[in-house]
N, CA, C and O of each residue as an XYZ file, in Angstrom:
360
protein
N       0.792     -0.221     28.170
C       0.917     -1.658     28.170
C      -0.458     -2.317     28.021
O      -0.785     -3.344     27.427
N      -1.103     -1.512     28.666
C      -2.844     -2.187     28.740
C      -3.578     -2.371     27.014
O      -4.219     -3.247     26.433
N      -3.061     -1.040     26.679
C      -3.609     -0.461     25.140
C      -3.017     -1.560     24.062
O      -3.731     -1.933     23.130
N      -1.494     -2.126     24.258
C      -0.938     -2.785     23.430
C      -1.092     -4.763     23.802
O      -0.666     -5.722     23.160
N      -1.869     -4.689     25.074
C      -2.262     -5.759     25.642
C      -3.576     -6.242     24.874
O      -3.770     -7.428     24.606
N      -4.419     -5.263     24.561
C      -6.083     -5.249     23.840
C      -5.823     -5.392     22.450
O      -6.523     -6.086     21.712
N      -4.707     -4.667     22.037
C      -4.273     -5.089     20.498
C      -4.018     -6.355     19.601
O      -4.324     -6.711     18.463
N      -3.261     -6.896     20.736
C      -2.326     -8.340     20.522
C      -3.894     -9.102     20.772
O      -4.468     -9.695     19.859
N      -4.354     -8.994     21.906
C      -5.262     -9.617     21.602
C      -6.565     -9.634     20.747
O      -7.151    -10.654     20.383
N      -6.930     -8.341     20.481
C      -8.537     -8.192     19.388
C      -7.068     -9.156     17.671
O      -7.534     -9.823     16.748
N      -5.971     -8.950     17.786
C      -5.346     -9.618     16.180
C      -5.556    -10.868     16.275
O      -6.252    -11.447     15.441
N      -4.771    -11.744     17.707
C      -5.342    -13.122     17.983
C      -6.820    -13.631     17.561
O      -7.100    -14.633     16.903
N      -7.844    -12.489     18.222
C      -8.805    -13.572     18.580
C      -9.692    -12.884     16.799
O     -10.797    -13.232     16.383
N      -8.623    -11.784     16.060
C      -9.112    -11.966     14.686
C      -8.740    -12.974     13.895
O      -9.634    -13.463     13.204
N      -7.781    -13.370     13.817
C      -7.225    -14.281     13.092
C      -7.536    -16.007     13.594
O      -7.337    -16.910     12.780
N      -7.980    -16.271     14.854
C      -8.296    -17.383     15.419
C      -9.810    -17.410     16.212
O     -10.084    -18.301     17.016
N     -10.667    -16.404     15.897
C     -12.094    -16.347     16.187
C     -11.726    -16.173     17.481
O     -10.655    -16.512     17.982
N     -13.048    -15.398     18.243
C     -13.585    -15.321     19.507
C     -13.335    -16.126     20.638
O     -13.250    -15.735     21.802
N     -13.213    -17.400     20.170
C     -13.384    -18.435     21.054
C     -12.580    -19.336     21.130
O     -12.692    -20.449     21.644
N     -11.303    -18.607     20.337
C      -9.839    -19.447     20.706
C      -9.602    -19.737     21.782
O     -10.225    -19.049     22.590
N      -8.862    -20.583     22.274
C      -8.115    -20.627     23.431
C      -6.321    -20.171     23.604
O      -5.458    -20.962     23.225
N      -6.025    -19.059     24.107
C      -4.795    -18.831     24.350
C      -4.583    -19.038     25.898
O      -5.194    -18.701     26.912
N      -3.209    -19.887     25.557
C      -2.381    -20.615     26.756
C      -0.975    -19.595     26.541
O      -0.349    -19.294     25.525
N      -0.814    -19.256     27.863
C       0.626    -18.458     27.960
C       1.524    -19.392     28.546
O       1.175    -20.500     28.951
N       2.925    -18.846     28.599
C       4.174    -19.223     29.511
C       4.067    -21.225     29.070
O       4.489    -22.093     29.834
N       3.347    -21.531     27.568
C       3.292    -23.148     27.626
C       4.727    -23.539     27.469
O       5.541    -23.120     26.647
N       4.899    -24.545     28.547
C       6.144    -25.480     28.351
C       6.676    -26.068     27.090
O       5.753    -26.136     26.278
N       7.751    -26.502     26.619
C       7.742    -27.141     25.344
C       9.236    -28.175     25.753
O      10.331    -27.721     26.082
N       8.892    -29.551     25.621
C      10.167    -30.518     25.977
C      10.293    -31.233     24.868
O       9.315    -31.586     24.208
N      11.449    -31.499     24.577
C      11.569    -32.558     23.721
C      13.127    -32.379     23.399
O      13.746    -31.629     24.154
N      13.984    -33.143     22.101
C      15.026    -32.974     21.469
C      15.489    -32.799     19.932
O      14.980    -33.454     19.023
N      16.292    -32.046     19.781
C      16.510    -32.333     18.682
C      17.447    -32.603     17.641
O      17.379    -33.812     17.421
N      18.274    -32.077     16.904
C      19.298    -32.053     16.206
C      19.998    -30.888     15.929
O      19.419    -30.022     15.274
N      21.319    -30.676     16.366
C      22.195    -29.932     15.875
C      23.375    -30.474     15.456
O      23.988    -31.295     16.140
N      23.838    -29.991     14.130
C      24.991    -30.483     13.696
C      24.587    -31.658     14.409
O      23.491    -31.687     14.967
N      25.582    -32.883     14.447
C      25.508    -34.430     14.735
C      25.186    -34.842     15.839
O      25.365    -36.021     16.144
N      24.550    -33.801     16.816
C      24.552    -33.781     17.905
C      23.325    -33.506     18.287
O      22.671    -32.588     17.792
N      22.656    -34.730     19.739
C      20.966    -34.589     19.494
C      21.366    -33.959     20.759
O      22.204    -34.354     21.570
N      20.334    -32.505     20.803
C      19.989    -31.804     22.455
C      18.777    -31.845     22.945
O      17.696    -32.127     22.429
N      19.168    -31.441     24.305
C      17.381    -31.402     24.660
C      17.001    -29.692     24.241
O      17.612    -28.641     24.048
N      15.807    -30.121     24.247
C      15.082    -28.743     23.915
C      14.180    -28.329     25.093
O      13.157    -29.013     25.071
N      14.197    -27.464     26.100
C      13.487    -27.028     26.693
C      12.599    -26.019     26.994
O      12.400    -26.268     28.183
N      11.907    -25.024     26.733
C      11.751    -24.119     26.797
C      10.248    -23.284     26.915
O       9.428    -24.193     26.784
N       9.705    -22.369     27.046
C       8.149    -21.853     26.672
C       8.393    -21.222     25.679
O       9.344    -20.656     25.140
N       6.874    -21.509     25.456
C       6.591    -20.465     24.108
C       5.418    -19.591     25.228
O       4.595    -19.983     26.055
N       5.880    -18.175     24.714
C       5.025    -16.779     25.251
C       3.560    -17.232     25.035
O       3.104    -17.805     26.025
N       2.997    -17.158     24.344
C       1.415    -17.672     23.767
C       1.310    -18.816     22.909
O       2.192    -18.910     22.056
N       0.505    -19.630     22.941
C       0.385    -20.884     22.044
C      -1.251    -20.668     21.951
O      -1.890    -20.698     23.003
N      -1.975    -20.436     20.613
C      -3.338    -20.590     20.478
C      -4.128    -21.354     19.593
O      -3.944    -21.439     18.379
N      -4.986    -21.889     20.226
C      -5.838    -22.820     19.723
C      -6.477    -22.632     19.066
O      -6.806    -21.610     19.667
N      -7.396    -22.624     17.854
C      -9.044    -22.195     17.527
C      -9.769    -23.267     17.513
O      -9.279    -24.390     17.634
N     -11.182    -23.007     17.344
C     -12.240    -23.786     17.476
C     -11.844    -25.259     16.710
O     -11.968    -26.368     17.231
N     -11.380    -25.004     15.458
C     -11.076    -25.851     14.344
C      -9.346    -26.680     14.508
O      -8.616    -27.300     13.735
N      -9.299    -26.410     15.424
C      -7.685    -26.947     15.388
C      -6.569    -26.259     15.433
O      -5.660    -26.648     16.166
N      -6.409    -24.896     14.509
C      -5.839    -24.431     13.866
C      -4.874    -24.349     14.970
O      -5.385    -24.841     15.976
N      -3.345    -23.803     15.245
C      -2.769    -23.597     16.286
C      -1.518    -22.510     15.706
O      -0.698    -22.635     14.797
N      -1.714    -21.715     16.405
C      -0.022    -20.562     16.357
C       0.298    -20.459     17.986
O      -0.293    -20.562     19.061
N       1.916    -20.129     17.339
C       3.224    -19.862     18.473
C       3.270    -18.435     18.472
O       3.786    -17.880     17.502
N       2.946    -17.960     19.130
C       3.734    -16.173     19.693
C       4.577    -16.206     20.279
O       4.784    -16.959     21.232
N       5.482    -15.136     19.707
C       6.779    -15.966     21.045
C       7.669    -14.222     20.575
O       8.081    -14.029     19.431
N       7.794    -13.248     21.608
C       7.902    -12.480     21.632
C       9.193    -11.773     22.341
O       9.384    -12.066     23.521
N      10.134    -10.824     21.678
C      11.017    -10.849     22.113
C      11.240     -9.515     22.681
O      10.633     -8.680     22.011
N      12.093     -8.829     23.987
C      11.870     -8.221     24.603
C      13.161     -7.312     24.913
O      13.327     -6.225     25.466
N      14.105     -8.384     24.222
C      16.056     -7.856     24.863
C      16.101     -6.717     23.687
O      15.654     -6.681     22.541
N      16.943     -5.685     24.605
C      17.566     -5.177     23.505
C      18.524     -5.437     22.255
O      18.722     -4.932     21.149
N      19.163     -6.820     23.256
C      20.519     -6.985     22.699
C      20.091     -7.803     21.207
O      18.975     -8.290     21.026
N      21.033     -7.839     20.353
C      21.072     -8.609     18.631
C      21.346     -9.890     19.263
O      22.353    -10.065     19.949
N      20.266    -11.001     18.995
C      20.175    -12.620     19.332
C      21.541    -12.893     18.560
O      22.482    -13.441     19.134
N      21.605    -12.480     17.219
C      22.528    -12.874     16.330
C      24.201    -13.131     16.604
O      24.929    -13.953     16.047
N      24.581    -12.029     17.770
C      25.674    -12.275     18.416
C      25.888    -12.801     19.861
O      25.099    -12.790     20.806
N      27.264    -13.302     19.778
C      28.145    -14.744     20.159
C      28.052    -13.777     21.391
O      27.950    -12.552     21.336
N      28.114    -14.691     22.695
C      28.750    -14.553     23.998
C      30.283    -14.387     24.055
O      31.165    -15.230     23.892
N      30.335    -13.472     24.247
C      32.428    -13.243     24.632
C      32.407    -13.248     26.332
O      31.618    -12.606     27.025
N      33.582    -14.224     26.858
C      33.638    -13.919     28.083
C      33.902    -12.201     28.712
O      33.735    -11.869     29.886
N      34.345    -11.292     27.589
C      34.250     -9.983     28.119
C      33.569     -9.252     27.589
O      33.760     -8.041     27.483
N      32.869     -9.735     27.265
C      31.119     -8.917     26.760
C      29.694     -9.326     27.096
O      28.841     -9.440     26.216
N      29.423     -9.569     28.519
C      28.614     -9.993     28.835
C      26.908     -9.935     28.189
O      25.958    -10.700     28.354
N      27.065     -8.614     27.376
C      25.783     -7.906     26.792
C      25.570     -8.748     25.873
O      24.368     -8.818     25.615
N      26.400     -9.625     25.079
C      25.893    -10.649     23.853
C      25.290    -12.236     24.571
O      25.588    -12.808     25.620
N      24.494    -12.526     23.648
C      23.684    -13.921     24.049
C      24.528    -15.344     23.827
O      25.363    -15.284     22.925
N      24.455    -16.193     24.299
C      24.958    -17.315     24.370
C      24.732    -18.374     23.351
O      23.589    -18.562     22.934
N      25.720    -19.069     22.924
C      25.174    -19.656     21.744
C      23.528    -20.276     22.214
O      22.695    -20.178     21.313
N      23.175    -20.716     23.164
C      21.969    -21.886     23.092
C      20.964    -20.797     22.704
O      20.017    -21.107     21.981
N      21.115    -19.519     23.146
C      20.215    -18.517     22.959
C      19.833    -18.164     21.355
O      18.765    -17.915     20.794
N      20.892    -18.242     21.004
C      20.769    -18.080     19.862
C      20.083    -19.139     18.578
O      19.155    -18.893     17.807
N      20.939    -20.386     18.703
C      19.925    -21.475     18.265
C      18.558    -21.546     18.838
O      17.837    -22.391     18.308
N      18.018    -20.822     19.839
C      16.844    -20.599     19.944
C      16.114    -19.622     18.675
O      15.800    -19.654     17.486
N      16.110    -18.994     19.551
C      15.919    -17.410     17.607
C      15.698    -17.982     16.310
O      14.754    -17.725     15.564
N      16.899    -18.992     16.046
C      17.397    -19.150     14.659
C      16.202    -19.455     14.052
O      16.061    -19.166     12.864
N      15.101    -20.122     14.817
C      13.812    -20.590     13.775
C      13.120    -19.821     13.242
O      12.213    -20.213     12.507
């Protein structure tokens, strides 16, 4: 974990210089649109990084075994829920 911890980061701080700033677990609020219907959006993003110049990326890293792609059945607890899924979809 340590080895793949030094990785993620020497790619970050290649692609966004030395002296980026990475923020973990950042909050994200707001709303938006689905079908005709405005929701709230709540959620973190895993890493959000800054560089010197502005520049900014989302890491956002996924960890389940399970396929985002499938529907919640009340007798299949192992599949994700729709909101979960309109998460992913981006």
């Amino acid at each position: 974990m340590v080895e793949q911890s030094r990785k993620i980061d020497k790619e970050i701080r290649d692609k966004y210089g030395d002296d980026c700033m990475i923020l973990s677990e950042k909050k994200v609020t707001g709303s938006g649109v689905f079908g005709n219907d405005s929701i709230p959006i709540v959620g973190k993003m895993d890493l959000f990084v800054v560089s010197r110049d502005g520049r900014m990326g989302i890491l956002d890293f996924k960890c389940s075994p399970k396929e985002y792609t499938e529907f919640n059945e009340q007798e299949d607890p192992t599949k994700y829920d729709p909101a979960k899924i309109r998460t992913f979809q981006y």
